[in-house]
LOMARMAR-105389 format. One record per residue (C-alpha): residue in one letter; x negated, y negated, z negated. Coordinates in Angstrom, 3 decimals. Example, Ala and Ser with C-alpha at 12.3 -4.5 7.8 and 13.67 -1.06 7.14 Angstrom:
! LOMARMAR-105389
{"A" {-12.300 4.500 -7.800}},
{"S" {-13.670 1.060 -7.140}},
! end
This chain:
! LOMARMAR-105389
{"X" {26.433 15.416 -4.681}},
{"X" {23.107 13.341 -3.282}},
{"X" {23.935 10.649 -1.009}},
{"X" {21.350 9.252 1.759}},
{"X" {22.154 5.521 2.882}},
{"X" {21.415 4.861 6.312}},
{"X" {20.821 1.142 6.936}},
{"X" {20.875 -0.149 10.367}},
{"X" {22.426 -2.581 13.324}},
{"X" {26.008 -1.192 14.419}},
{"X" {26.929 -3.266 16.867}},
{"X" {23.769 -1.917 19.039}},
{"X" {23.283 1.709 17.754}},
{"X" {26.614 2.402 16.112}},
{"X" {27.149 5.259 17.942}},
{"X" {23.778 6.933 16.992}},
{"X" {24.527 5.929 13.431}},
{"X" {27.840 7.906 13.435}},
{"X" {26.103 10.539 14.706}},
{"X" {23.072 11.221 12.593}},
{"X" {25.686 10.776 9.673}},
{"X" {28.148 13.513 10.691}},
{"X" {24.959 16.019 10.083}},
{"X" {23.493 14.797 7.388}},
{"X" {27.718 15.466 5.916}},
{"X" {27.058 19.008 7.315}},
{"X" {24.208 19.361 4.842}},
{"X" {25.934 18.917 1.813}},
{"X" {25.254 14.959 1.140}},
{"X" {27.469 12.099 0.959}},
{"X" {26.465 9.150 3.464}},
{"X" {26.985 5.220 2.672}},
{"X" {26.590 3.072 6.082}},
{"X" {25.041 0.120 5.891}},
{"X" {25.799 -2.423 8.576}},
{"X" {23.231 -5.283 9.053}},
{"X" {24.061 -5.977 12.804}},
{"X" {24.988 -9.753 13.608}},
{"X" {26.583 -10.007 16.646}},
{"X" {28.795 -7.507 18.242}},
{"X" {31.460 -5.711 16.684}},
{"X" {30.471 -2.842 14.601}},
{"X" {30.853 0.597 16.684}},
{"X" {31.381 2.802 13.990}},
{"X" {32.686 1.889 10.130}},
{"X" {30.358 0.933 7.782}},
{"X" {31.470 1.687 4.038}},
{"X" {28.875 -1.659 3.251}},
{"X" {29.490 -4.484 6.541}},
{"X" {27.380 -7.142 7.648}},
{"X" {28.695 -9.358 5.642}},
{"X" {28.246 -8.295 2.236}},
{"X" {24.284 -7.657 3.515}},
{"X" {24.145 -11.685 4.250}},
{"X" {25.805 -12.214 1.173}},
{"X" {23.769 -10.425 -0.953}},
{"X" {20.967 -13.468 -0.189}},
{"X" {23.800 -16.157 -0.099}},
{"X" {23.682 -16.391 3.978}},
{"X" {26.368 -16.277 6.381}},
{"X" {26.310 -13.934 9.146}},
{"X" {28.524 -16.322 11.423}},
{"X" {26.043 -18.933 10.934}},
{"X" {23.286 -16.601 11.823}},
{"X" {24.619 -15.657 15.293}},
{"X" {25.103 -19.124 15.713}},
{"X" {21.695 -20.184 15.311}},
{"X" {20.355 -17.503 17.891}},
{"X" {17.567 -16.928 16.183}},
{"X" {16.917 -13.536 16.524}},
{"X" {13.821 -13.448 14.198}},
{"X" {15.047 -15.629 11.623}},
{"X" {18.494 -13.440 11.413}},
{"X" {16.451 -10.296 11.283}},
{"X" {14.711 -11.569 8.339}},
{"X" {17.288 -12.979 6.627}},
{"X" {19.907 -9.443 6.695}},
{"X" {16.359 -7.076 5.924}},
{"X" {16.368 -9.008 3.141}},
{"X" {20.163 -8.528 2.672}},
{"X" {19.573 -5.000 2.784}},
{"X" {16.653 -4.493 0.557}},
{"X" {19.685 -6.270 -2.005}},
{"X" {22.469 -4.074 -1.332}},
{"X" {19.570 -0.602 -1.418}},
{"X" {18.136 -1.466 -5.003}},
{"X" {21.642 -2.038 -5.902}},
{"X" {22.665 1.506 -4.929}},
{"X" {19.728 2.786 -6.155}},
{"X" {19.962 1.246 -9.162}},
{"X" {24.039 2.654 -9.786}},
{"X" {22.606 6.262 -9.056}},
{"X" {24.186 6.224 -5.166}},
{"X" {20.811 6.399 -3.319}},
{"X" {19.233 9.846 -3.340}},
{"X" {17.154 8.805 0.209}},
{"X" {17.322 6.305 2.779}},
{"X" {17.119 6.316 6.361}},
{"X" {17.162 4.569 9.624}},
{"X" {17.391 4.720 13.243}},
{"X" {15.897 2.163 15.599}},
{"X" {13.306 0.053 18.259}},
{"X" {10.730 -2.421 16.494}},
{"X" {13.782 -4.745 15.412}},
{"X" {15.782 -2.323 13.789}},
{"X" {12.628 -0.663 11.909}},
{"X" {11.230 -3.532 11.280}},
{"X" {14.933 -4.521 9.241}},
{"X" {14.987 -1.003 7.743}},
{"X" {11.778 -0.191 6.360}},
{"X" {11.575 -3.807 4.904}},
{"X" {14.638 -2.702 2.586}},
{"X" {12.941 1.081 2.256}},
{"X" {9.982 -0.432 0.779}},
{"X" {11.908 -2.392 -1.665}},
{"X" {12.757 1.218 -3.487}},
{"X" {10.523 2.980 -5.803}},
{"X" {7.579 5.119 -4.844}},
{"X" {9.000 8.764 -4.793}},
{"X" {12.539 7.607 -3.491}},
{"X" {12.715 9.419 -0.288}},
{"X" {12.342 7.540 3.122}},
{"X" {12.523 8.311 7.154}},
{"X" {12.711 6.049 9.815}},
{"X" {13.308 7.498 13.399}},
{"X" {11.804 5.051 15.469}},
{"X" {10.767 4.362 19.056}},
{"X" {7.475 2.610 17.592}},
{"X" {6.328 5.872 15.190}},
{"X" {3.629 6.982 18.125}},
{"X" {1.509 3.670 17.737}},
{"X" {0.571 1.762 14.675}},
{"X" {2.792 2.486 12.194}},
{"X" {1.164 -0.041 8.973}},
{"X" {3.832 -3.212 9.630}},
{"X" {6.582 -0.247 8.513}},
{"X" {5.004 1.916 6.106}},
{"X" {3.106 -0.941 4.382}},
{"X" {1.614 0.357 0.911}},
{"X" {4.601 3.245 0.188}},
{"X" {5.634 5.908 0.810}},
{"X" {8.401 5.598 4.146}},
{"X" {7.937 8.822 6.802}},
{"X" {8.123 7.096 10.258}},
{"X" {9.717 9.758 13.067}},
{"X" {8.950 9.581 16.458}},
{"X" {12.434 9.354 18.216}},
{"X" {10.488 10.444 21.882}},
{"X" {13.439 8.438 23.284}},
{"X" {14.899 5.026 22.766}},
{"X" {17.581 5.142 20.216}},
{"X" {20.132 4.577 23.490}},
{"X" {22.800 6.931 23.039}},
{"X" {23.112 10.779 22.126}},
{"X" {21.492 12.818 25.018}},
{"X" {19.633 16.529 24.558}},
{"X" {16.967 14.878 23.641}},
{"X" {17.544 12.404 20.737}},
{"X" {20.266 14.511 19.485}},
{"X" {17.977 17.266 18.784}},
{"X" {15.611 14.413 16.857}},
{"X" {18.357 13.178 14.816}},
{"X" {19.652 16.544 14.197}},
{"X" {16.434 17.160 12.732}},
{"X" {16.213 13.820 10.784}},
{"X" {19.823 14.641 8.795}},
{"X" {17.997 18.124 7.888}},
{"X" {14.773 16.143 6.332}},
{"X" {16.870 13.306 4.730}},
{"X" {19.231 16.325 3.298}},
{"X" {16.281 18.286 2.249}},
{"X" {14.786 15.289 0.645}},
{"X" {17.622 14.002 -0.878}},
{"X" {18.452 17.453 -2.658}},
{"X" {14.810 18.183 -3.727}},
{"X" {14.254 17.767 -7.161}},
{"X" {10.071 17.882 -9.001}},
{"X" {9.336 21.076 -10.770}},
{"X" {7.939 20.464 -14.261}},
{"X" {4.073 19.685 -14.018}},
{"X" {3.787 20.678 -17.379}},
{"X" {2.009 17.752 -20.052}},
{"X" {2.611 14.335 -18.866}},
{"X" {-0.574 12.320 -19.015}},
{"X" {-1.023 9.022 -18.753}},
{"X" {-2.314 7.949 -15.307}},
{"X" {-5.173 5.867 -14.358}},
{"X" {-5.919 4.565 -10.827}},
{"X" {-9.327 4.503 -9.626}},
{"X" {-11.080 3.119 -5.928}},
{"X" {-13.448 5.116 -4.303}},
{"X" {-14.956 4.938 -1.272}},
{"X" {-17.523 7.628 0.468}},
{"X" {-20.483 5.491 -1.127}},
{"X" {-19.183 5.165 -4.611}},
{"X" {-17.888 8.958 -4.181}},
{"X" {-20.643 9.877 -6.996}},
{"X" {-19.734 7.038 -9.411}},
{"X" {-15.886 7.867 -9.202}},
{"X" {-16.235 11.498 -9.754}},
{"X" {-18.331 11.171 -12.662}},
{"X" {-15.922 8.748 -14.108}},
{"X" {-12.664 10.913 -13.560}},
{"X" {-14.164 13.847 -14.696}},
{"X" {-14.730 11.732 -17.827}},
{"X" {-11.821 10.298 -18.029}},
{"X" {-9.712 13.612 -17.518}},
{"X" {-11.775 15.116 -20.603}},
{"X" {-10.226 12.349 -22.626}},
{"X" {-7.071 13.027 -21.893}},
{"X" {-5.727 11.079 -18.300}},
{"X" {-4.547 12.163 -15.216}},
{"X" {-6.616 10.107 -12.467}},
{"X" {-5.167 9.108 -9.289}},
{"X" {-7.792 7.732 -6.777}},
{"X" {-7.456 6.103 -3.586}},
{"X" {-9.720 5.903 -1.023}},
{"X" {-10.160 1.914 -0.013}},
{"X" {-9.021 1.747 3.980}},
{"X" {-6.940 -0.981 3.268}},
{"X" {-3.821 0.602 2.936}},
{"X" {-5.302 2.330 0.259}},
{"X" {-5.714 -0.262 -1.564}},
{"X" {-2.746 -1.774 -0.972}},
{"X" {-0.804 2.012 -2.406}},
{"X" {-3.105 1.664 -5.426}},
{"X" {-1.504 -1.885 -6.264}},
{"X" {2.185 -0.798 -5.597}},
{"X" {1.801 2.326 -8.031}},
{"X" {0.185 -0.511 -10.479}},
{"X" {2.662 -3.089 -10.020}},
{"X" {5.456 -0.169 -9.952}},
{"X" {4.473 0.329 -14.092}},
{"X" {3.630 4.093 -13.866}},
{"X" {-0.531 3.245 -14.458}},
{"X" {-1.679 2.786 -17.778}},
{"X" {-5.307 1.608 -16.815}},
{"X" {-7.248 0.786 -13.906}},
{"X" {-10.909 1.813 -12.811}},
{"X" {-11.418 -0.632 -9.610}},
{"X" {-14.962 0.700 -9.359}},
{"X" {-14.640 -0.024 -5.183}},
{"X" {-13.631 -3.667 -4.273}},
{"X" {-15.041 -3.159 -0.628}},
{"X" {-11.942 -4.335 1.590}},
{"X" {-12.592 -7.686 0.242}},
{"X" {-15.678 -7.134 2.947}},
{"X" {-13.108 -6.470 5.527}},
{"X" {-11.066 -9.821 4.732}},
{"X" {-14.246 -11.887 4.721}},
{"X" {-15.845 -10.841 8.041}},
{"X" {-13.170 -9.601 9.800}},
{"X" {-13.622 -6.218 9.721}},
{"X" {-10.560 -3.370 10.031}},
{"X" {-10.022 -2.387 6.353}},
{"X" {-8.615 -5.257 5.668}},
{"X" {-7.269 -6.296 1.734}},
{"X" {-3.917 -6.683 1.269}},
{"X" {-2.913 -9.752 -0.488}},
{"X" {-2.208 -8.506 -3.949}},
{"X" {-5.663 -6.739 -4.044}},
{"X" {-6.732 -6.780 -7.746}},
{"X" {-4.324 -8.628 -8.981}},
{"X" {-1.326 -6.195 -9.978}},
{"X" {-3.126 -5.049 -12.942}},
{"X" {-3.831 -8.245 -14.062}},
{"X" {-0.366 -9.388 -13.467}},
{"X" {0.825 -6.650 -15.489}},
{"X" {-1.414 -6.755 -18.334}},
{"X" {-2.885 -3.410 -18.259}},
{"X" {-6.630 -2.733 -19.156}},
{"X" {-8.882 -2.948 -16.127}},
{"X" {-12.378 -2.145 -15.682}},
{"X" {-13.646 -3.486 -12.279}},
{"X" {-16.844 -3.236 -10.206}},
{"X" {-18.714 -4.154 -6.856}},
{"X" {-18.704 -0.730 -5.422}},
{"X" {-19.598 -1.034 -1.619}},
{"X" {-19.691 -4.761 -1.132}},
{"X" {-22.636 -4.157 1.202}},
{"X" {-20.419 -3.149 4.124}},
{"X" {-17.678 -4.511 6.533}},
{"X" {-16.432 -1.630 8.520}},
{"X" {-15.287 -1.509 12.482}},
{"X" {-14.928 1.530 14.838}},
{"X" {-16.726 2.908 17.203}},
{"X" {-20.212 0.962 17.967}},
{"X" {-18.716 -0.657 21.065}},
{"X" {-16.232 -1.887 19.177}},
{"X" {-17.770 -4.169 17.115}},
{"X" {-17.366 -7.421 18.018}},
{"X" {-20.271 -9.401 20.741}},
{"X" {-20.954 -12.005 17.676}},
{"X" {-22.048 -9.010 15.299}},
{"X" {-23.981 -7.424 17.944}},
{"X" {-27.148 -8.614 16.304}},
{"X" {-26.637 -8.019 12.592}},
{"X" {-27.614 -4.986 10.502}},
{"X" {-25.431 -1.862 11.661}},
{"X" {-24.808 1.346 10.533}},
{"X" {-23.229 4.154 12.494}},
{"X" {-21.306 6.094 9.792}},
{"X" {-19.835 8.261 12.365}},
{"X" {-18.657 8.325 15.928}},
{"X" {-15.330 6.721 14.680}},
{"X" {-17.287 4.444 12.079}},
{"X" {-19.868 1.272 11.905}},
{"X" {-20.754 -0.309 9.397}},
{"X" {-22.465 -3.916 8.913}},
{"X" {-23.918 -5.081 6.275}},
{"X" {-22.811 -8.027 4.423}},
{"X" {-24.430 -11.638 4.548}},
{"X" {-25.587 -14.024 1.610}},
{"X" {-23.234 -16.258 2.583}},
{"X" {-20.226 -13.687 3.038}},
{"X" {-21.253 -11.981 -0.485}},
{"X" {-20.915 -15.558 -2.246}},
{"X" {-17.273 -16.113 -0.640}},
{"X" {-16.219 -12.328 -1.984}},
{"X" {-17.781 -13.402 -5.332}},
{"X" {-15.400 -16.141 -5.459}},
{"X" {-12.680 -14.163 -4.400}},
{"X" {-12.821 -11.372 -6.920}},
{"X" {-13.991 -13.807 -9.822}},
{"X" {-10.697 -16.030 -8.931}},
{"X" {-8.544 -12.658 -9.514}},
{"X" {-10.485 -11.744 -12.226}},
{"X" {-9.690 -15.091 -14.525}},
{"X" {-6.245 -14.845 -13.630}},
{"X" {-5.790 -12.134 -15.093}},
{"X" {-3.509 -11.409 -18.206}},
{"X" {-4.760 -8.253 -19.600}},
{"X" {-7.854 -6.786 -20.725}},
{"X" {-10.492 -7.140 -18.255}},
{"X" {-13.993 -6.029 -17.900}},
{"X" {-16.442 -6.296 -15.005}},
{"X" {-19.455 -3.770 -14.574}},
{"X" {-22.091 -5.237 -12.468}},
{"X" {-25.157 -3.024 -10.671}},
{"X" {-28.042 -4.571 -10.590}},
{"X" {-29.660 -1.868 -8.425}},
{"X" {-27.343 -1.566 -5.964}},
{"X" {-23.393 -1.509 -4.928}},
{"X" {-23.027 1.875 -2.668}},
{"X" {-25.088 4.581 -2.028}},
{"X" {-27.039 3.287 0.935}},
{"X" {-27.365 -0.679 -1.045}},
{"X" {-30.425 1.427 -3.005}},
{"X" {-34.321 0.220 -2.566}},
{"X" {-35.301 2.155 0.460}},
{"X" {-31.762 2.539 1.979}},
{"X" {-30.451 0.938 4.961}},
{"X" {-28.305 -1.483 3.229}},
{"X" {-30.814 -2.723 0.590}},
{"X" {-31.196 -6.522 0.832}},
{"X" {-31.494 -8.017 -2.742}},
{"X" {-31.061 -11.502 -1.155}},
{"X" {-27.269 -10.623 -0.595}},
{"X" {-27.047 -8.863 -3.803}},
{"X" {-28.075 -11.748 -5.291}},
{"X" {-25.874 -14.191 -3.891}},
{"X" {-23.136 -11.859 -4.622}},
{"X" {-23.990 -11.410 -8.809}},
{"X" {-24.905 -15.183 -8.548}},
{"X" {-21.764 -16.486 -7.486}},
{"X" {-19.815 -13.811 -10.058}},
{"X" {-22.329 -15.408 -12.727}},
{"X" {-21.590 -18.589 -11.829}},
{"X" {-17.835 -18.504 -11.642}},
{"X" {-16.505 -15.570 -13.924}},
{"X" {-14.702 -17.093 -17.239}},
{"X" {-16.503 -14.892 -19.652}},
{"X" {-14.021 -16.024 -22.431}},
{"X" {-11.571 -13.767 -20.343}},
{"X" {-13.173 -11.629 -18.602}},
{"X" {-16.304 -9.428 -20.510}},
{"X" {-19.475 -8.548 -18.369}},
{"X" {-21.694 -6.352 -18.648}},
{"X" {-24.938 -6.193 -16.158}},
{"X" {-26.752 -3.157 -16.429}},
{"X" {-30.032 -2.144 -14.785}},
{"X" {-28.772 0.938 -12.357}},
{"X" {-26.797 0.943 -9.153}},
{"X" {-23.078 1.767 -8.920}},
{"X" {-23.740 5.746 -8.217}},
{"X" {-25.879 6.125 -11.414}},
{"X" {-23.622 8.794 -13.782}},
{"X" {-25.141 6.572 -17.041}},
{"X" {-23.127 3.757 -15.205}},
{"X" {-19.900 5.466 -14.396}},
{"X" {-19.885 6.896 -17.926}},
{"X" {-20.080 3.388 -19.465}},
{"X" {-17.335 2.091 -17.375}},
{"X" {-14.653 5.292 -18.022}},
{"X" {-15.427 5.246 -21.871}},
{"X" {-14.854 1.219 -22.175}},
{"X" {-11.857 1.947 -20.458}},
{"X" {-10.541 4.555 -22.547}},
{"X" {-11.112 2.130 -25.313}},
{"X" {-9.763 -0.809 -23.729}},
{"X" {-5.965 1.561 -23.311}},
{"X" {-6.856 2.469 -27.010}},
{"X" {-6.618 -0.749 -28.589}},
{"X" {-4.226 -1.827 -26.366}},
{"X" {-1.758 0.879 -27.447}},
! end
């Protein structure tokens, strides 16, 4: 029989707990109740109590109430929990997770959801699910549910939510992946809408030979779900044509890189073959959104929703340290493909983003400070979007995974 876990603070929504378990048991499932309150009394039985949770990361949840230090004890027992999850997981007693709760009590649950492998069903009903949902989610895969209501005792209202969150968590838990047929091995690539031509030639390649390419589209968070696959060990290679958000981290802009950006392949040792795709452009929102000291600088409406700016000299030599830093440390096979015509599709002579006095300070500073007896480099005379370009980059990948295997 699947089980769901439901992780969560009893002493403040036991009662809510209790509840949303007695449907999910209506479904079919068994139900383990994990208590990571602190201070009251737990209002319904947990089958794991508060605690084991602090145990699990050698704390003490007396000592935490004492301290009244409501953010340090929240950290402390979402780390508790993330323990006790991967350990059910990992005996074949966690079929999907879920949780109930205000910013405190998602913020605690999702922390131990994203703990659990990619694929490993997740839903948090939460009072926070209507506004920016990132801090929760993060890089995997957790389905946030708007609970309309606070999580304040079972009314008409948040019953019917709950009622509906046992049937998804049930539904989840008991679903199980038809055969896809051959199992390739799978290569991430980056792509943004300016390297769109480079990355399509390249995964068509690449598919011919035999992979199945996942690509994700560099907002940020995309990045950051392209290193968690990577770092997961399902990805056999890497194609990191599109290192824009390291534009974002530099000036500020709302695509931000997450911290393990290019690094989980390199951490892992699995071939990588990395570029400079869109490292013209920081992006921001709408135009009145970009901030008064940008005001002046060279940008771009993409959109209504979009602006772009193009990057500086001086912020294309601090992303050229940045990515040649990751680059060295790297422990795998590693290749950088530079374009000397251009990064993105609008970086081109005669495009609104051309300014070879950036580019320059950007393939400059990766001259200067790549370890070419680590990394290999190959400068080639076309810009990122030419298909000659994209081709060399999939085929030296292919052979990187080929002698590596």
């Amino acid at each position: 029989m699947p089980t769901v876990v439901l992780v969560g603070t009893l002493d403040t929504k036991g009662q809510e707990y209790a509840y949303l378990a007695d449907r999910l048991r209506e479904h079919g499932v068994d139900v383990v109740l994990v208590d990571a309150g602190i201070v009251g009394e737990p209002l319904t039985a947990p089958d794991v109590t508060r605690q084991d949770v602090a145990a699990a990361v050698g704390a003490d949840v007396q000592a935490l109430a004492d301290a009244g230090d409501r953010g340090a004890a929240v950290e402390t027992m979402a780390r508790g929990a993330a323990e006790i999850v991967k350990r059910l997981h990992g005996e074949g007693r966690l079929d999907a997770i879920g949780g109930l709760g205000g910013s405190g009590g998602s913020s605690l649950a999702t922390y131990a959801m994203r703990q659990l492998p990619i694929g490993v069903p997740k839903l948090m009903v939460s009072t926070v699910a209507s506004g920016d949902t990132s801090p929760y989610v993060g890089s995997v895969d957790v389905t946030m549910m708007y609970s309309v209501v606070d999580i304040a005792g079972v009314n008409r209202i948040s019953a019917q939510i709950m009622t509906n969150a046992a049937a998804a968590l049930a539904g989840m838990a008991k679903a199980t992946l038809p055969p896809l047929g051959e199992e390739k091995p799978l290569i991430t690539a980056s792509m943004f809408g300016v390297t769109t031509a480079a990355v399509t030639t390249a995964r068509e390649r690449l598919e011919e030979l035999g992979y199945e390419v996942l690509v994700f589209h560099q907002t940020g968070a995309g990045g950051g779900s392209m290193e968690a696959l990577i770092e997961a060990g399902f990805i056999t290679g890497s194609l990191d044509v599109t290192t824009t958000e390291f534009c974002d981290l530099v000036a500020g802009g709302v695509l931000v890189a997450v911290p393990s950006r290019l690094e989980s392949a390199g951490k892992r040792g699995i071939p990588q073959v990395v570029s400079l795709g869109a490292l013209d452009m920081v992006n921001f929102g709408p135009l009145d959104t970009v901030p008064e000291r940008y005001r002046d600088r060279n940008l771009y409406v993409h959109n209504p929703t979009i602006t772009l700016m193009r990057t500086t000299p001086d912020e294309c030599r601090e992303i050229g340290r940045i990515i040649a830093g990751k680059l060295n440390a790297a422990e795998g096979p590693t290749v950088l493909f530079v374009p000397l015509r251009g990064v993105s599709a609008i970086a081109t002579e005669g495009q609104v983003f051309y300014d070879p006095e950036a580019d320059a300070a950007l393939i400059e500073t990766i001259r200067e400070l790549v370890d070419t007896s680590k990394v290999e480099v190959h400068e080639v005379e076309a810009d990122v979007n030419d298909p000659a370009f994209a081709l060399a980059m999939a085929n030296r990948l292919h052979e990187l995974i080929e002698e590596a295997s």
